[in-house]
C-alpha positions in Angstrom: -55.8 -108.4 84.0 -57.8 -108.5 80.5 -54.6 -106.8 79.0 -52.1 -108.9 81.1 -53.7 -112.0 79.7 -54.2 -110.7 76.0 -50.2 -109.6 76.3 -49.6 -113.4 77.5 -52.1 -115.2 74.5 -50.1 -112.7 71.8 -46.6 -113.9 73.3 -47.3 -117.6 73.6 -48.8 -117.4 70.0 -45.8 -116.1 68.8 -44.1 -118.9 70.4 -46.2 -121.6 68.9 -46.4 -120.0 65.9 -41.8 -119.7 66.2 -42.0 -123.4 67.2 -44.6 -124.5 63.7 -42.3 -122.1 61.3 -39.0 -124.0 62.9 -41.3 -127.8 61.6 -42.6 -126.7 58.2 -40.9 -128.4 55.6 -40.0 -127.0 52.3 -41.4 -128.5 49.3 -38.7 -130.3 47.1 -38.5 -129.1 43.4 -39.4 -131.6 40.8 -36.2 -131.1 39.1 -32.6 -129.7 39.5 -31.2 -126.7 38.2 -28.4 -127.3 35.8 -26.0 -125.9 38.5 -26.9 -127.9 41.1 -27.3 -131.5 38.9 -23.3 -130.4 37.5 -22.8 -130.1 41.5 -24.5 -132.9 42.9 -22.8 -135.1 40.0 -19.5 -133.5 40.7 -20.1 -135.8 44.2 -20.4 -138.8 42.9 -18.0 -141.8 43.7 -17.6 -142.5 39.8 -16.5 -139.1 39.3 -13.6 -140.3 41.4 -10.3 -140.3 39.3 -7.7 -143.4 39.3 -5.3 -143.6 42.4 -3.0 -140.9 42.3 0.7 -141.6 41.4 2.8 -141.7 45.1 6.3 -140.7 43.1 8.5 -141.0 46.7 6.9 -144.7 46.7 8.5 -146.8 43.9 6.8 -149.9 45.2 3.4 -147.9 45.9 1.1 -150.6 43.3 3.7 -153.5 43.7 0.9 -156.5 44.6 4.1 -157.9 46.6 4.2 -154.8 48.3 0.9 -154.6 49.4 1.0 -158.3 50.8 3.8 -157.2 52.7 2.1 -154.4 54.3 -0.5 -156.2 54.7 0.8 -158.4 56.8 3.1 -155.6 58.7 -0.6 -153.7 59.3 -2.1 -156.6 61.8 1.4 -157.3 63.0 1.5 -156.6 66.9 5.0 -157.3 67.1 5.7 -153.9 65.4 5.0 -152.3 69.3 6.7 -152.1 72.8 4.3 -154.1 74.5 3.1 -157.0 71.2 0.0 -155.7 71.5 -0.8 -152.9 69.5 -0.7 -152.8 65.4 -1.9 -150.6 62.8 -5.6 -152.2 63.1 -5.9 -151.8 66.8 -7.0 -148.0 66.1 -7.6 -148.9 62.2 -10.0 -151.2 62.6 -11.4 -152.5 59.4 -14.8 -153.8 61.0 -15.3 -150.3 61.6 -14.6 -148.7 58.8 -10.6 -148.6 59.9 -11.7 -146.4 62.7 -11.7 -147.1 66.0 -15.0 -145.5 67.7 -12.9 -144.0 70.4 -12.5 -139.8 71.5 -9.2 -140.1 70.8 -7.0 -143.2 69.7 -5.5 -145.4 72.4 -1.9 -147.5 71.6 0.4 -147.7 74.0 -2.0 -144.6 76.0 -4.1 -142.3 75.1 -3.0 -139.8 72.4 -4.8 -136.7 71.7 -6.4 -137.2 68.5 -9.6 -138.9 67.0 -8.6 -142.0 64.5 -8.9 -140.5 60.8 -10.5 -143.3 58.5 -7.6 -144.5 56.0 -10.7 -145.2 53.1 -9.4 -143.6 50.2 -6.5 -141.9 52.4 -4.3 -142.3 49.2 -6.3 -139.3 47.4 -5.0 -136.5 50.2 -2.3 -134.7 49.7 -1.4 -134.1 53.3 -1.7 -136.4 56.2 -3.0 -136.0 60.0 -5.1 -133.5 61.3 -2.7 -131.1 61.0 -0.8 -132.0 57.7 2.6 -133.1 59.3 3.2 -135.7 56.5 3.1 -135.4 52.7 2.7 -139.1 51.8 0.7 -142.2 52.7 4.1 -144.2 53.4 5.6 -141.2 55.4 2.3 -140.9 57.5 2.4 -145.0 58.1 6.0 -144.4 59.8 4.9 -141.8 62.9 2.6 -144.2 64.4 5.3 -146.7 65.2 7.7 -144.7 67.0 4.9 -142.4 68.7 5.6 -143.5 72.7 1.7 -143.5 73.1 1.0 -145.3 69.9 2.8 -148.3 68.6 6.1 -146.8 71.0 8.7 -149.1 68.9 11.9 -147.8 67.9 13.0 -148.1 63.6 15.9 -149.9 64.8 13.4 -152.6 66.4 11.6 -152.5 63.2 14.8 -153.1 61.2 15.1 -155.9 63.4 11.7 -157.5 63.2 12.4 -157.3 59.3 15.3 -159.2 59.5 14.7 -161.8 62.2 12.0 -163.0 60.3 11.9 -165.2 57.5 8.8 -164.2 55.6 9.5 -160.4 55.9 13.2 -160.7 55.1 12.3 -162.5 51.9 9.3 -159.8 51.0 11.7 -157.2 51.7 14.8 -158.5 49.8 12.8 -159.0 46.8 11.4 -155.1 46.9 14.6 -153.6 48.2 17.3 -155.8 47.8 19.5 -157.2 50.4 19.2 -156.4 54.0 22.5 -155.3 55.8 23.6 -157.8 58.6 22.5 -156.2 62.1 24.2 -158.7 64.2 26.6 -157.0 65.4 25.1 -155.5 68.4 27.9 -152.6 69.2 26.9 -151.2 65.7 23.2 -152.1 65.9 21.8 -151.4 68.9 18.8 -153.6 70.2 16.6 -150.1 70.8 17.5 -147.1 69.1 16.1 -144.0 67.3 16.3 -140.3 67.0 13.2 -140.0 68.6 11.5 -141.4 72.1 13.3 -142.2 75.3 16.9 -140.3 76.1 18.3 -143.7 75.9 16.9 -144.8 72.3 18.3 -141.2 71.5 21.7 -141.8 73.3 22.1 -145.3 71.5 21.3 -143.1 68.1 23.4 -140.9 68.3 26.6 -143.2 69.2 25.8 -145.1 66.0 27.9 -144.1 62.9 26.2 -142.1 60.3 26.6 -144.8 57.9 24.7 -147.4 60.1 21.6 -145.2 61.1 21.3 -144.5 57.6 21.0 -148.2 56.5 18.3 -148.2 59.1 16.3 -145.6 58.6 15.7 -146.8 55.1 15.2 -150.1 56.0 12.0 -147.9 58.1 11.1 -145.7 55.3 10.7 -148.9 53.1 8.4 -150.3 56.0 6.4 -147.5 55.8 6.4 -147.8 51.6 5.1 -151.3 52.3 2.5 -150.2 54.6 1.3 -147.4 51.9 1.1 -149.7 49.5 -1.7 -152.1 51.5 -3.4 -149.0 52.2 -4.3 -147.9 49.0 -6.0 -150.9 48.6 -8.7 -149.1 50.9 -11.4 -147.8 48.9 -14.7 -146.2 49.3 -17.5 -148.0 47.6 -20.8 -146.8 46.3 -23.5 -145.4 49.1 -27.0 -144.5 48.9 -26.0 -141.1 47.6 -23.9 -142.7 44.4 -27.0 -145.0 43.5 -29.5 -141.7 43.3 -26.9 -139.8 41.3 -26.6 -143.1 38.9 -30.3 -143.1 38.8 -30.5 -139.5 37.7 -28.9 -139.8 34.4 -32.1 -142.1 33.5 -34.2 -139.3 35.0 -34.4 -135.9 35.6 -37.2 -135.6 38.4 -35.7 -135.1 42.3 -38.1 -137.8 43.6 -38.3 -140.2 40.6 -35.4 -142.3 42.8 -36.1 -144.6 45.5 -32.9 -144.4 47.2 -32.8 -141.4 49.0 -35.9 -140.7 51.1 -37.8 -137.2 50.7 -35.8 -135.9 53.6 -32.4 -136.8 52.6 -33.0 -135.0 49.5 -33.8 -131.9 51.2 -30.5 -132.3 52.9 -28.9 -132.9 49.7 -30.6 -129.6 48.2 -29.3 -127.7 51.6 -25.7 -129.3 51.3 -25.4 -127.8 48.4 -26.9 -124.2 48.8 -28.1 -122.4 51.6 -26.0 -124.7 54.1 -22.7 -124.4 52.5 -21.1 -127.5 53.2 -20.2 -127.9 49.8 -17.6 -125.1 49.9 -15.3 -127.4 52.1 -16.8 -130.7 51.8 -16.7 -131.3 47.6 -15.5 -133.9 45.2 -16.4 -138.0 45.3 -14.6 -137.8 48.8 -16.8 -135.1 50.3 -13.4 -133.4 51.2 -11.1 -130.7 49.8 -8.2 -131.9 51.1 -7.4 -128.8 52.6 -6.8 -127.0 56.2 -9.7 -124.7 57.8 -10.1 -123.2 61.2 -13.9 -123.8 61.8 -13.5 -122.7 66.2 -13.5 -126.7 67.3 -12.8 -126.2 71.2 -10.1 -128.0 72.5 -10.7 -131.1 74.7 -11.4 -130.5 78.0 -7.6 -129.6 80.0 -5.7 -129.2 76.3 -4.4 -125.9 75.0 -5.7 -125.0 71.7 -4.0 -126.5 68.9 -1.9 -125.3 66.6 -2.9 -126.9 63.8 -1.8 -126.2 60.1 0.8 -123.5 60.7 2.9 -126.0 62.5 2.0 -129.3 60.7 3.2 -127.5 57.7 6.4 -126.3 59.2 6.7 -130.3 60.5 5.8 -131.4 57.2 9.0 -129.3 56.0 11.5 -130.6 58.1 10.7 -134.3 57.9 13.7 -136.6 57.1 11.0 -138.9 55.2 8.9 -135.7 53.2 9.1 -135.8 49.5 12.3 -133.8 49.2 14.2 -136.2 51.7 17.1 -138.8 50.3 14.5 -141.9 51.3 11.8 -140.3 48.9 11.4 -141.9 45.4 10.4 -138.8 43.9 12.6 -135.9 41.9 12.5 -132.6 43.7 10.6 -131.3 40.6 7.8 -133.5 41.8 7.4 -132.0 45.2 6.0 -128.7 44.3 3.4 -128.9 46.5 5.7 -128.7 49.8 7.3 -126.0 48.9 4.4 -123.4 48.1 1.8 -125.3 50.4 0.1 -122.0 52.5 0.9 -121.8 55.8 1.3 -118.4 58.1 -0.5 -117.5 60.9 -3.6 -118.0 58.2 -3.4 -121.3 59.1 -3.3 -121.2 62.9 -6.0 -123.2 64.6 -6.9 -124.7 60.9 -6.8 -128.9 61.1 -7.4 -130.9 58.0 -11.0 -131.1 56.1 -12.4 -134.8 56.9 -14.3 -137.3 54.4 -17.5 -137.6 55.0 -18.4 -140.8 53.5 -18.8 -143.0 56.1 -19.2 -140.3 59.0 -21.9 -141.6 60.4 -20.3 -144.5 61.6 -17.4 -143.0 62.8 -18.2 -141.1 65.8 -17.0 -139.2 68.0 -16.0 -136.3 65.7 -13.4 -133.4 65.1 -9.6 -133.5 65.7 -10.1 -134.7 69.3 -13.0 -136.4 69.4 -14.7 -133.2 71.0 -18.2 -133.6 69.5 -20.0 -136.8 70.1 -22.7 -137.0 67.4 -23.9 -135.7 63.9 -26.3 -133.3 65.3 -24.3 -131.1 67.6 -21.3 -131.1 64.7 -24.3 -129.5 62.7 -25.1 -127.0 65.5 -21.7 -126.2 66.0 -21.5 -124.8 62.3 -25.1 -123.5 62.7 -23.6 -120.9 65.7 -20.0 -120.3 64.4 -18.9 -119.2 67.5 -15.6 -117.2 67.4 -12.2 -118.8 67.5 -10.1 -119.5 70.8 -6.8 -119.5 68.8 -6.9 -118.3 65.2 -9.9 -116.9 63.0 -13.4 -119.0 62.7 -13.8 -119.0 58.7 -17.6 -120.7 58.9 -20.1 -118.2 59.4 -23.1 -118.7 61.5 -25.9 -120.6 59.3 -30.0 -119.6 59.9 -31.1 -123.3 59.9 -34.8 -124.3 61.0 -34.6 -127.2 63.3 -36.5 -129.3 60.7 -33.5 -128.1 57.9 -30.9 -129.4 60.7 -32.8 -132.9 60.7 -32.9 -133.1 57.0 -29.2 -132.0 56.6 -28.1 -135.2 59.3 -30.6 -137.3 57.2 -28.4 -137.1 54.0 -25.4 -137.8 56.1 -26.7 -141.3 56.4 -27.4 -141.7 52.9 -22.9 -141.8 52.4 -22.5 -144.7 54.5 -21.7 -147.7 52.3 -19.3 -150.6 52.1 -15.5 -150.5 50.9 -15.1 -151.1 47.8 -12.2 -153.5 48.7 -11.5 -157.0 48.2 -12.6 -159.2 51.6 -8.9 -160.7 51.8 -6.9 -157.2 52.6 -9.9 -156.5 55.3 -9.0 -159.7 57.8 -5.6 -160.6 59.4 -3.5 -162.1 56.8 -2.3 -165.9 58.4 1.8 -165.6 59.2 
């Protein structure tokens, strides 16, 4: 018995002691290395350059243009049913999210809402990089049969019919062909969605489903244009990093607390975040497989090896006759990576903001902060593709801290009140 209970007291001391080592924090620095100030400054929201130049959107900073889109984003007639628009997933009183798994239109699709806050900054679009524009990406939506499930000739139609939008539109694009003529213009057609939308489509002439597909690609040029009026503004994180050029101490600023600052410190180093999750947008833009299990009854996902080979064959990408832009311009499309690299790999998200826009992943498959941290902290292996995160040895109290400076990049957009309500008609 003695050396039963002596084998019991040396086992559940190891425990305790396990359980302590997993609490003790580890004392800050007083100041940052030169590396990781030049990194942690590299994060900052004022390091973030002007708005990129959208060449395949000539109307991309037109203020008329954005009025126009603005006004097309809360516009529920641009759906099957008058009841979806843009902002029923983009919601702007949550951060143009929607707070849902996945986003719900028409039904349920089978991805989470990406935030549109500085969406103009990305290169590619959706999870899995289908689109290479912001105006291109604003056109999928409509005719999705589970999101907005509207047809471009109904659009075309919408445009025309009314008053307001025909005059926005003919002062951007010029005149708008007649669509009266209902043997020509069908009331409900498209190359995409139900056999009959196809059917009326394809007994179009060539001539006439060109006039209105870029009367649909100018929607969507509209549309890109209100969105990049959607900005990030300044968080907890950008007012520390201001502070620090007055002061070189790590605690010298009140506004991260002691914890967040650890985070920070383990953002940066030892938890590696940084290598994906960099720039003023916490994001590199890019595609990585990081073994995100499928919702529950889905087949793994693709991901970036077919958004990419999407993304190629797009009528609206920035090679296609409705794009603005020289060929010269679209460099980027033709030697983006893709290969079975990129199977499984879905689009690197922004974290500014994340904390308020849960559920999380390309599905909505993790419901909180936490378990997206001990989902890199295992690095499980992949279903479909290869995991490229490698497990992480994080103490639970390092796990706490790290979720702590999460919270400290929530702040408000940096965007005029008037584009976040329902323009009046």
């Amino acid at each position: 018995m003695p050396r039963k209970s002596k084998l019991v007291g040396v086992l559940l001391l190891s425990a305790l002691t396990y359980l302590a080592w997993q609490w003790v924090p580890v004392p800050l620095p007083s100041h940052w290395s030169d590396e990781q100030r030049a990194l942690i400054e590299s994060l900052a929201l004022s390091q973030l350059p002007p708005l990129p130049d959208d060449t395949g959107n000539a109307v991309a900073d037109d203020p008329l243009a954005a009025r126009f889109g603005h006004q097309l984003f809360f516009d529920t007639r641009l759906s099957a049913n008058n009841e979806v628009s843009c902002a029923t997933c983009h919601m702007p009183t949550a951060g143009f999210t929607d707070g849902r798994r996945v986003a719900v239109g028409i039904s349920a699709t089978e991805r989470n809402t990406m935030p549109l806050a500085g969406a103009a900054y990305s290169r590619w679009y959706f999870w899995d990089g289908r689109k290479d524009s912001l105006w291109s990406q604003a056109l999928a939506p409509l005719e999705d049969a589970r999101e907005h499930g509207t047809t471009r000739m109904e659009v075309a139609r919408l445009i025309s019919s009314t008053d307001s939008y025909r005059d926005s539109y003919e002062q951007l694009f010029g005149e708008l062909p007649a669509l009266e003529d209902s043997d020509r213009f069908p009331s409900r057609a498209s190359p995409l969605g139900d056999e009959q939308s196809k059917l009326a489509w394809q007994r179009m002439d060539e001539s006439d489903r060109h006039e209105v597909s870029l009367i649909f690609a100018n929607i969507g040029k509209a549309l890109a244009a209100y969105q990049r009026k959607l900005l990030p503004g300044p968080a907890a994180f950008d007012h520390y990093v201001a502070d620090l050029q007055h002061s070189s101490s790590v605690t010298d600023s009140s506004a991260m607390s002691r914890a967040q600052l650890a985070g920070l410190k383990l953002f940066i180093g030892k938890a590696q975040c940084i290598n994906c999750h960099n720039g003023p947008l916490f994001t590199n833009n890019d595609f990585h497989n990081t073994a995100v299990l499928s919702a529950p009854g889905v087949l793994p996902a693709a991901g970036r090896s077919e958004g990419l080979r999407l993304a190629r064959s797009d009528p609206f990408n920035c090679t296609g006759k409705f794009s603005d832009a020289d060929a010269s311009e679209c460099i980027e499309l033709e030697f983006a990576r893709g290969g079975d690299d990129m199977i499984g790999a879905q689009r690197t998200a922004s974290l500014r903001n994340l904390a308020d826009s849960a559920p999380y992943m390309h599905a909505g498959q993790i419901a909180t902060l936490e378990e997206v941290i001990d989902h890199y902290v295992a690095a499980d292996i992949a279903v479909i593709g290869h995991n490229e995160a490698k497990p992480l040895n994080l103490r639970a109290i390092e796990k706490r801290q790290l979720r702590a400076f999460l919270d400290a990049l929530n702040g408000d957009l940096a965007t005029d009140e008037q584009w976040l309500n329902a323009p009046s008609r």
